[in-house]
C-alpha positions as CSV (number, residue, x, y, z in Angstrom):
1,X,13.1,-2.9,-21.8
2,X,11.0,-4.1,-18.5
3,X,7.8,-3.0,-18.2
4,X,7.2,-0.8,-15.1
5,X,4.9,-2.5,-13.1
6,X,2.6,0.6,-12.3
7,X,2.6,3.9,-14.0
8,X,0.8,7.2,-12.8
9,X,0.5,9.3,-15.3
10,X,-0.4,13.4,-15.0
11,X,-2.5,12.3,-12.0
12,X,-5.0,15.2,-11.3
13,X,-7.3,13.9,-8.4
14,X,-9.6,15.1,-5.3
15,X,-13.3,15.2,-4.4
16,X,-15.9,17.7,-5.8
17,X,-14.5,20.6,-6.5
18,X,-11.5,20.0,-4.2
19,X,-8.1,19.4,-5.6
20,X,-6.1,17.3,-3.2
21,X,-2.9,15.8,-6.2
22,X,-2.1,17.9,-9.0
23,X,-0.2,16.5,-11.9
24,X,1.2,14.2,-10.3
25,X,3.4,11.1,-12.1
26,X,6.1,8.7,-10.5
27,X,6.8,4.5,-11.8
28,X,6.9,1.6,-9.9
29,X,9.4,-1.0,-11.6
30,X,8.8,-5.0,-10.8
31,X,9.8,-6.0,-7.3
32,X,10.1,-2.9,-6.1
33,X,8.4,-1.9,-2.2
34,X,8.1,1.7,-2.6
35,X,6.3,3.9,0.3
36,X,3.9,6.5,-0.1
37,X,4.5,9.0,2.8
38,X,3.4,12.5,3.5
39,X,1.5,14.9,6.6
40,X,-1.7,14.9,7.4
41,X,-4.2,15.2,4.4
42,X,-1.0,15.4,1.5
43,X,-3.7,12.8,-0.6
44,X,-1.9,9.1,0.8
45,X,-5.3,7.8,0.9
46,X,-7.0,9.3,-2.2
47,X,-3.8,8.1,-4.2
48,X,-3.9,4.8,-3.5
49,X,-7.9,4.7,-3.8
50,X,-7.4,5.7,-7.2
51,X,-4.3,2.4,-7.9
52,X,-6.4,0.4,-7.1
53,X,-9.2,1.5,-9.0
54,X,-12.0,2.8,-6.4
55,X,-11.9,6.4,-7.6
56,X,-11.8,8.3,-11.0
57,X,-9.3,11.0,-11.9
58,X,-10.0,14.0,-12.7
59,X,-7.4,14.0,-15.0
60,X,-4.6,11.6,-16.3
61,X,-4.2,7.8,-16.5
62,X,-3.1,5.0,-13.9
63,X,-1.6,1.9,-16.0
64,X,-0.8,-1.8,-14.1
65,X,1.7,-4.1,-16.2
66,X,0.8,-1.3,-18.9
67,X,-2.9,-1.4,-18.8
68,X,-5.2,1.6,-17.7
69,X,-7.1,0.9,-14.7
70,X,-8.8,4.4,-15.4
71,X,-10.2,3.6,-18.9
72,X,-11.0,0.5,-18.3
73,X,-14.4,-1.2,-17.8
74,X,-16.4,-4.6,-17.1
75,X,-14.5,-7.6,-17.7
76,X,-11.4,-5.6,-18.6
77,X,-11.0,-3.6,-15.4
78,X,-12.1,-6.5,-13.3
79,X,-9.1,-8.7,-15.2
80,X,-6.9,-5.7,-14.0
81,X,-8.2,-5.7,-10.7
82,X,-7.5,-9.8,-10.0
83,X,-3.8,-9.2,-10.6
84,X,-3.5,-7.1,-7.5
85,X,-4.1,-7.6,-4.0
86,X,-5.1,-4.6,-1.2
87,X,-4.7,-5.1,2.7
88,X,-6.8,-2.8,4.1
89,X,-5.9,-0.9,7.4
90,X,-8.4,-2.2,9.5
91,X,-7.8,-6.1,8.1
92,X,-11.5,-5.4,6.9
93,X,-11.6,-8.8,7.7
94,X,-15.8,-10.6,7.7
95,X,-16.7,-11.3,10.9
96,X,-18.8,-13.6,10.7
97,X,-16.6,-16.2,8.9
98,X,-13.1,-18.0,9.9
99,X,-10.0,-17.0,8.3
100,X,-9.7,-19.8,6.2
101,X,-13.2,-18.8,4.8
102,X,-12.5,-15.2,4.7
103,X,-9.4,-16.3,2.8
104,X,-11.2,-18.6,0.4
105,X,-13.8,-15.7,-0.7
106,X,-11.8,-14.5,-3.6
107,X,-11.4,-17.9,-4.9
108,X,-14.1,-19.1,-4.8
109,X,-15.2,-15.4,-6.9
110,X,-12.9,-15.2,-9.2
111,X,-11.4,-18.9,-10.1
112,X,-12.9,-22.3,-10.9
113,X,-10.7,-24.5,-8.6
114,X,-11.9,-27.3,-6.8
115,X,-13.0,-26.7,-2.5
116,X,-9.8,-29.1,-1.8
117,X,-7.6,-27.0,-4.4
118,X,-8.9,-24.0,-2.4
119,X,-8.2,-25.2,1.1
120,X,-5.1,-26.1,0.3
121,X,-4.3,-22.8,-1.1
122,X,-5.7,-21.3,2.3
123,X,-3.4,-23.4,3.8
124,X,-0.5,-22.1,2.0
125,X,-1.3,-18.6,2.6
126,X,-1.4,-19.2,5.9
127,X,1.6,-20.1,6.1
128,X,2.9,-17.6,4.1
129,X,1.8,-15.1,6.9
130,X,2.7,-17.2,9.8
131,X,-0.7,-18.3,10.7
132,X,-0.6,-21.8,9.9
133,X,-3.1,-23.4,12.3
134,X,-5.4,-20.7,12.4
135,X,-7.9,-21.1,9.8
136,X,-10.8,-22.0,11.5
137,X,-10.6,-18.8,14.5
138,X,-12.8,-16.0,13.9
139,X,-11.0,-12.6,13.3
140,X,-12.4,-11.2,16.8
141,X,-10.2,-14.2,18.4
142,X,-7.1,-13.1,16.7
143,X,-4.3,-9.8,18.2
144,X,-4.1,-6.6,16.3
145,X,-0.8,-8.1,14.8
146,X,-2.5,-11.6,13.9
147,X,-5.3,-9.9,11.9
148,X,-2.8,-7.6,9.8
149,X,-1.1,-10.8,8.7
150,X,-4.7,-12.4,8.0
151,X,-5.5,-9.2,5.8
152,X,-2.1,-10.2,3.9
153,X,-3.0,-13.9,3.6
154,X,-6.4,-12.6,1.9
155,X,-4.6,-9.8,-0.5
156,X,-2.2,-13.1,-1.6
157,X,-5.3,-15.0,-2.4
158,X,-5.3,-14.8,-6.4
159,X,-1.2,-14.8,-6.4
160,X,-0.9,-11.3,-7.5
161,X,1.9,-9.3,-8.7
162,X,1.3,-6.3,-6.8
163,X,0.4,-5.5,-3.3
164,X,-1.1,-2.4,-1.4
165,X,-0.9,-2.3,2.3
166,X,-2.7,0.3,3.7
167,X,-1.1,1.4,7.3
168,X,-0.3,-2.3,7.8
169,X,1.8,-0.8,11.1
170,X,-1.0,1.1,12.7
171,X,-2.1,0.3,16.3
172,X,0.4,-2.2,16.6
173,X,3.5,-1.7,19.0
174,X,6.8,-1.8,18.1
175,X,7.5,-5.7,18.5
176,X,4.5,-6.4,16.4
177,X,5.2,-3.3,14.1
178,X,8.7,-4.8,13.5
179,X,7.6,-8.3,13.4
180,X,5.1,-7.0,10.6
181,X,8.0,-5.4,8.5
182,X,9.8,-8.9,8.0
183,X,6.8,-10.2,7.2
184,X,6.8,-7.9,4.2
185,X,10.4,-8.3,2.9
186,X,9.5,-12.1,3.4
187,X,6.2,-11.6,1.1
188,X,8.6,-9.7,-1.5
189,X,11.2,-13.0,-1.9
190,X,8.8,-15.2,-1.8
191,X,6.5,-14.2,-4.4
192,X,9.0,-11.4,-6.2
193,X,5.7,-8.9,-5.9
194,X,5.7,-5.2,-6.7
195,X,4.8,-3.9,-3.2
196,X,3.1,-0.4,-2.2
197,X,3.3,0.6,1.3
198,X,1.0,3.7,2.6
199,X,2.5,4.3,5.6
200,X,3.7,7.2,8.4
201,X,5.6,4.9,10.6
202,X,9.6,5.8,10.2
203,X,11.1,2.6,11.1
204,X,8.6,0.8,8.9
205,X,9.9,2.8,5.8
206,X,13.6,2.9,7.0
207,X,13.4,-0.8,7.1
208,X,10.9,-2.3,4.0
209,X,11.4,0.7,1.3
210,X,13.5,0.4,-1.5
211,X,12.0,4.3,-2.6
212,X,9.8,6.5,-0.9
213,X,7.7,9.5,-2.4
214,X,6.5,11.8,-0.2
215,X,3.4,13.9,-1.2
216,X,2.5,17.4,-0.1
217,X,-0.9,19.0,0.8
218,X,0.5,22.5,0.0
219,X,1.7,22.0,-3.3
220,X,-0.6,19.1,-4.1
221,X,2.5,17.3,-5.1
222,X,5.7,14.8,-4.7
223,X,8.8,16.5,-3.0
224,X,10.6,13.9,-2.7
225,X,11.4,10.6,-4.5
226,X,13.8,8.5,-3.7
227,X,15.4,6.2,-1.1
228,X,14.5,7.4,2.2
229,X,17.8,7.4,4.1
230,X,19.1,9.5,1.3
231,X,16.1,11.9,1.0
232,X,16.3,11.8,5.5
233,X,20.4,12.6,4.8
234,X,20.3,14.8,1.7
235,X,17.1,15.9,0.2
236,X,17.7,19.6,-0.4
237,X,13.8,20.2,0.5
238,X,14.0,20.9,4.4
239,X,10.5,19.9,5.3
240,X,11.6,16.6,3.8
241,X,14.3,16.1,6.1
242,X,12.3,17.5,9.2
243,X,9.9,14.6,8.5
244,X,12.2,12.0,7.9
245,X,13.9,12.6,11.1
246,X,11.7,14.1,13.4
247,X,9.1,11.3,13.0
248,X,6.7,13.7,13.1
249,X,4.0,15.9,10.6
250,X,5.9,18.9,10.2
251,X,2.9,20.8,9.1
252,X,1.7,20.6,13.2
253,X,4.7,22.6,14.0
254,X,4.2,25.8,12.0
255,X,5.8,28.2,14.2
256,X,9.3,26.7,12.9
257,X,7.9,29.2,9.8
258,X,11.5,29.4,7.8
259,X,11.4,25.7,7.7
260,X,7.9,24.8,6.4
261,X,8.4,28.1,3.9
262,X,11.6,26.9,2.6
263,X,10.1,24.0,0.2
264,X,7.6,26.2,-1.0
């Protein structure tokens, strides 16, 4: 039987007192791109803060390749940590230093190759991401578009198994935004990586997602799960299909009342 790749596990998470996921448990099998979705402040962001290990639960477990990220400590959780990548949704690219060097940082960390070993793996990256040529340009000389596909060089750095993109589509327009999606499915052959995409943007997940879940700030949980044209055709929750085909938070259009009530 295959391993899943990630497991949440009776996820119970938020900030002080404040209980933003309740319960919560879904698994990612290898190779899979999966999309979390959801309206405004449904807990996107404080589930994948909590994948990838940045925030504690206040209850249940997170496991990567079987291994709890949440118990985890020291050399253990950073061993964990090197076997995934994160693009941010700003690049949160260093400013001060090219892209081959801001590329290079997590090598030269985390591994004991060699500086030509590790410019060649630059090099590769970059190509990877359709940036070959670009290593020595400082991120503010690179478009919107150019420094998303940075971000993913730098999140391939360690060759991991599993990927989180945060937004990877936002600000971009649609040319770049679709350009950005192959770039993905192209990162999945390529290197056969488990890939989590946070992301509002419909024709991102019409296009990348094998599965979406969608998470709800009402009910602090998933309602839905599944492949999104068939949750956008025939998910029996309304405000599921409202957002799938609307393109829109459905939660800022409250006066259709006997919609938003009916997945309650």
């Amino acid at each position: 039987m295959t391993q899943n790749a990630i497991s949440v596990k009776n996820l119970t998470a938020g900030y002080g007192r404040r209980i933003v996921l309740e319960n919560i448990s879904f698994d990612v099998p290898p190779g899979q791109i999966l999309t979390i979705l959801g309206g405004s402040g449904c807990g996107k962001s404080t589930l994948l803060k909590h994948m990838i290990g940045l925030r504690t639960p206040f209850a249940g477990d997170i496991l990567l390749h079987g291994k709890s990220i949440v118990s985890s400590t020291g050399n253990r959780k950073r061993a964990i940590m090197r076997r995934f990548g994160v693009a941010y949704q700003g690049g949160a690219l260093f400013r001060s230093l090219s892209l081959a060097e801001n590329i290079a940082l997590p090598m030269e960390e985390h591994t004991k190759m060699s500086k030509e070993e590790i410019r060649e793996k630059v090099r590769e990256k970059l190509r990877l991401v359709n940036l070959d040529g670009y290593q020595d340009c400082m991120p503010s000389d690179l478009s919107g578009g150019m420094v998303k596909r940075a971000a993913f060089a730098r999140s391939l750095a360690l060759d991991p198994d599993i990927l989180f993109f945060d937004e990877p589509s936002a600000g971009l327009d649609p040319l770049s935004s679709a350009s950005l999606d192959r770039l993905i499915l192209d990162i999945r052959e390529k290197t056969a990586a488990t890939i989590v995409v946070v992301t509002h943007e419909l024709e991102s997940i019409f296009t990348i997602a094998d599965r979406a879940v969608m998470l709800d700030a009402d009910t602090k949980s998933i309602i839905a799960d599944g492949p999104p044209l068939e949750l956008k055709k025939h998910s029996a929750n309304p405000f599921v299909r409202l957002f799938l085909n609307a393109g829109r938070d459905p939660a800022a259009h409250l006066h259709e009342g006997s919609i938003h009530a009916g997945y309650q």
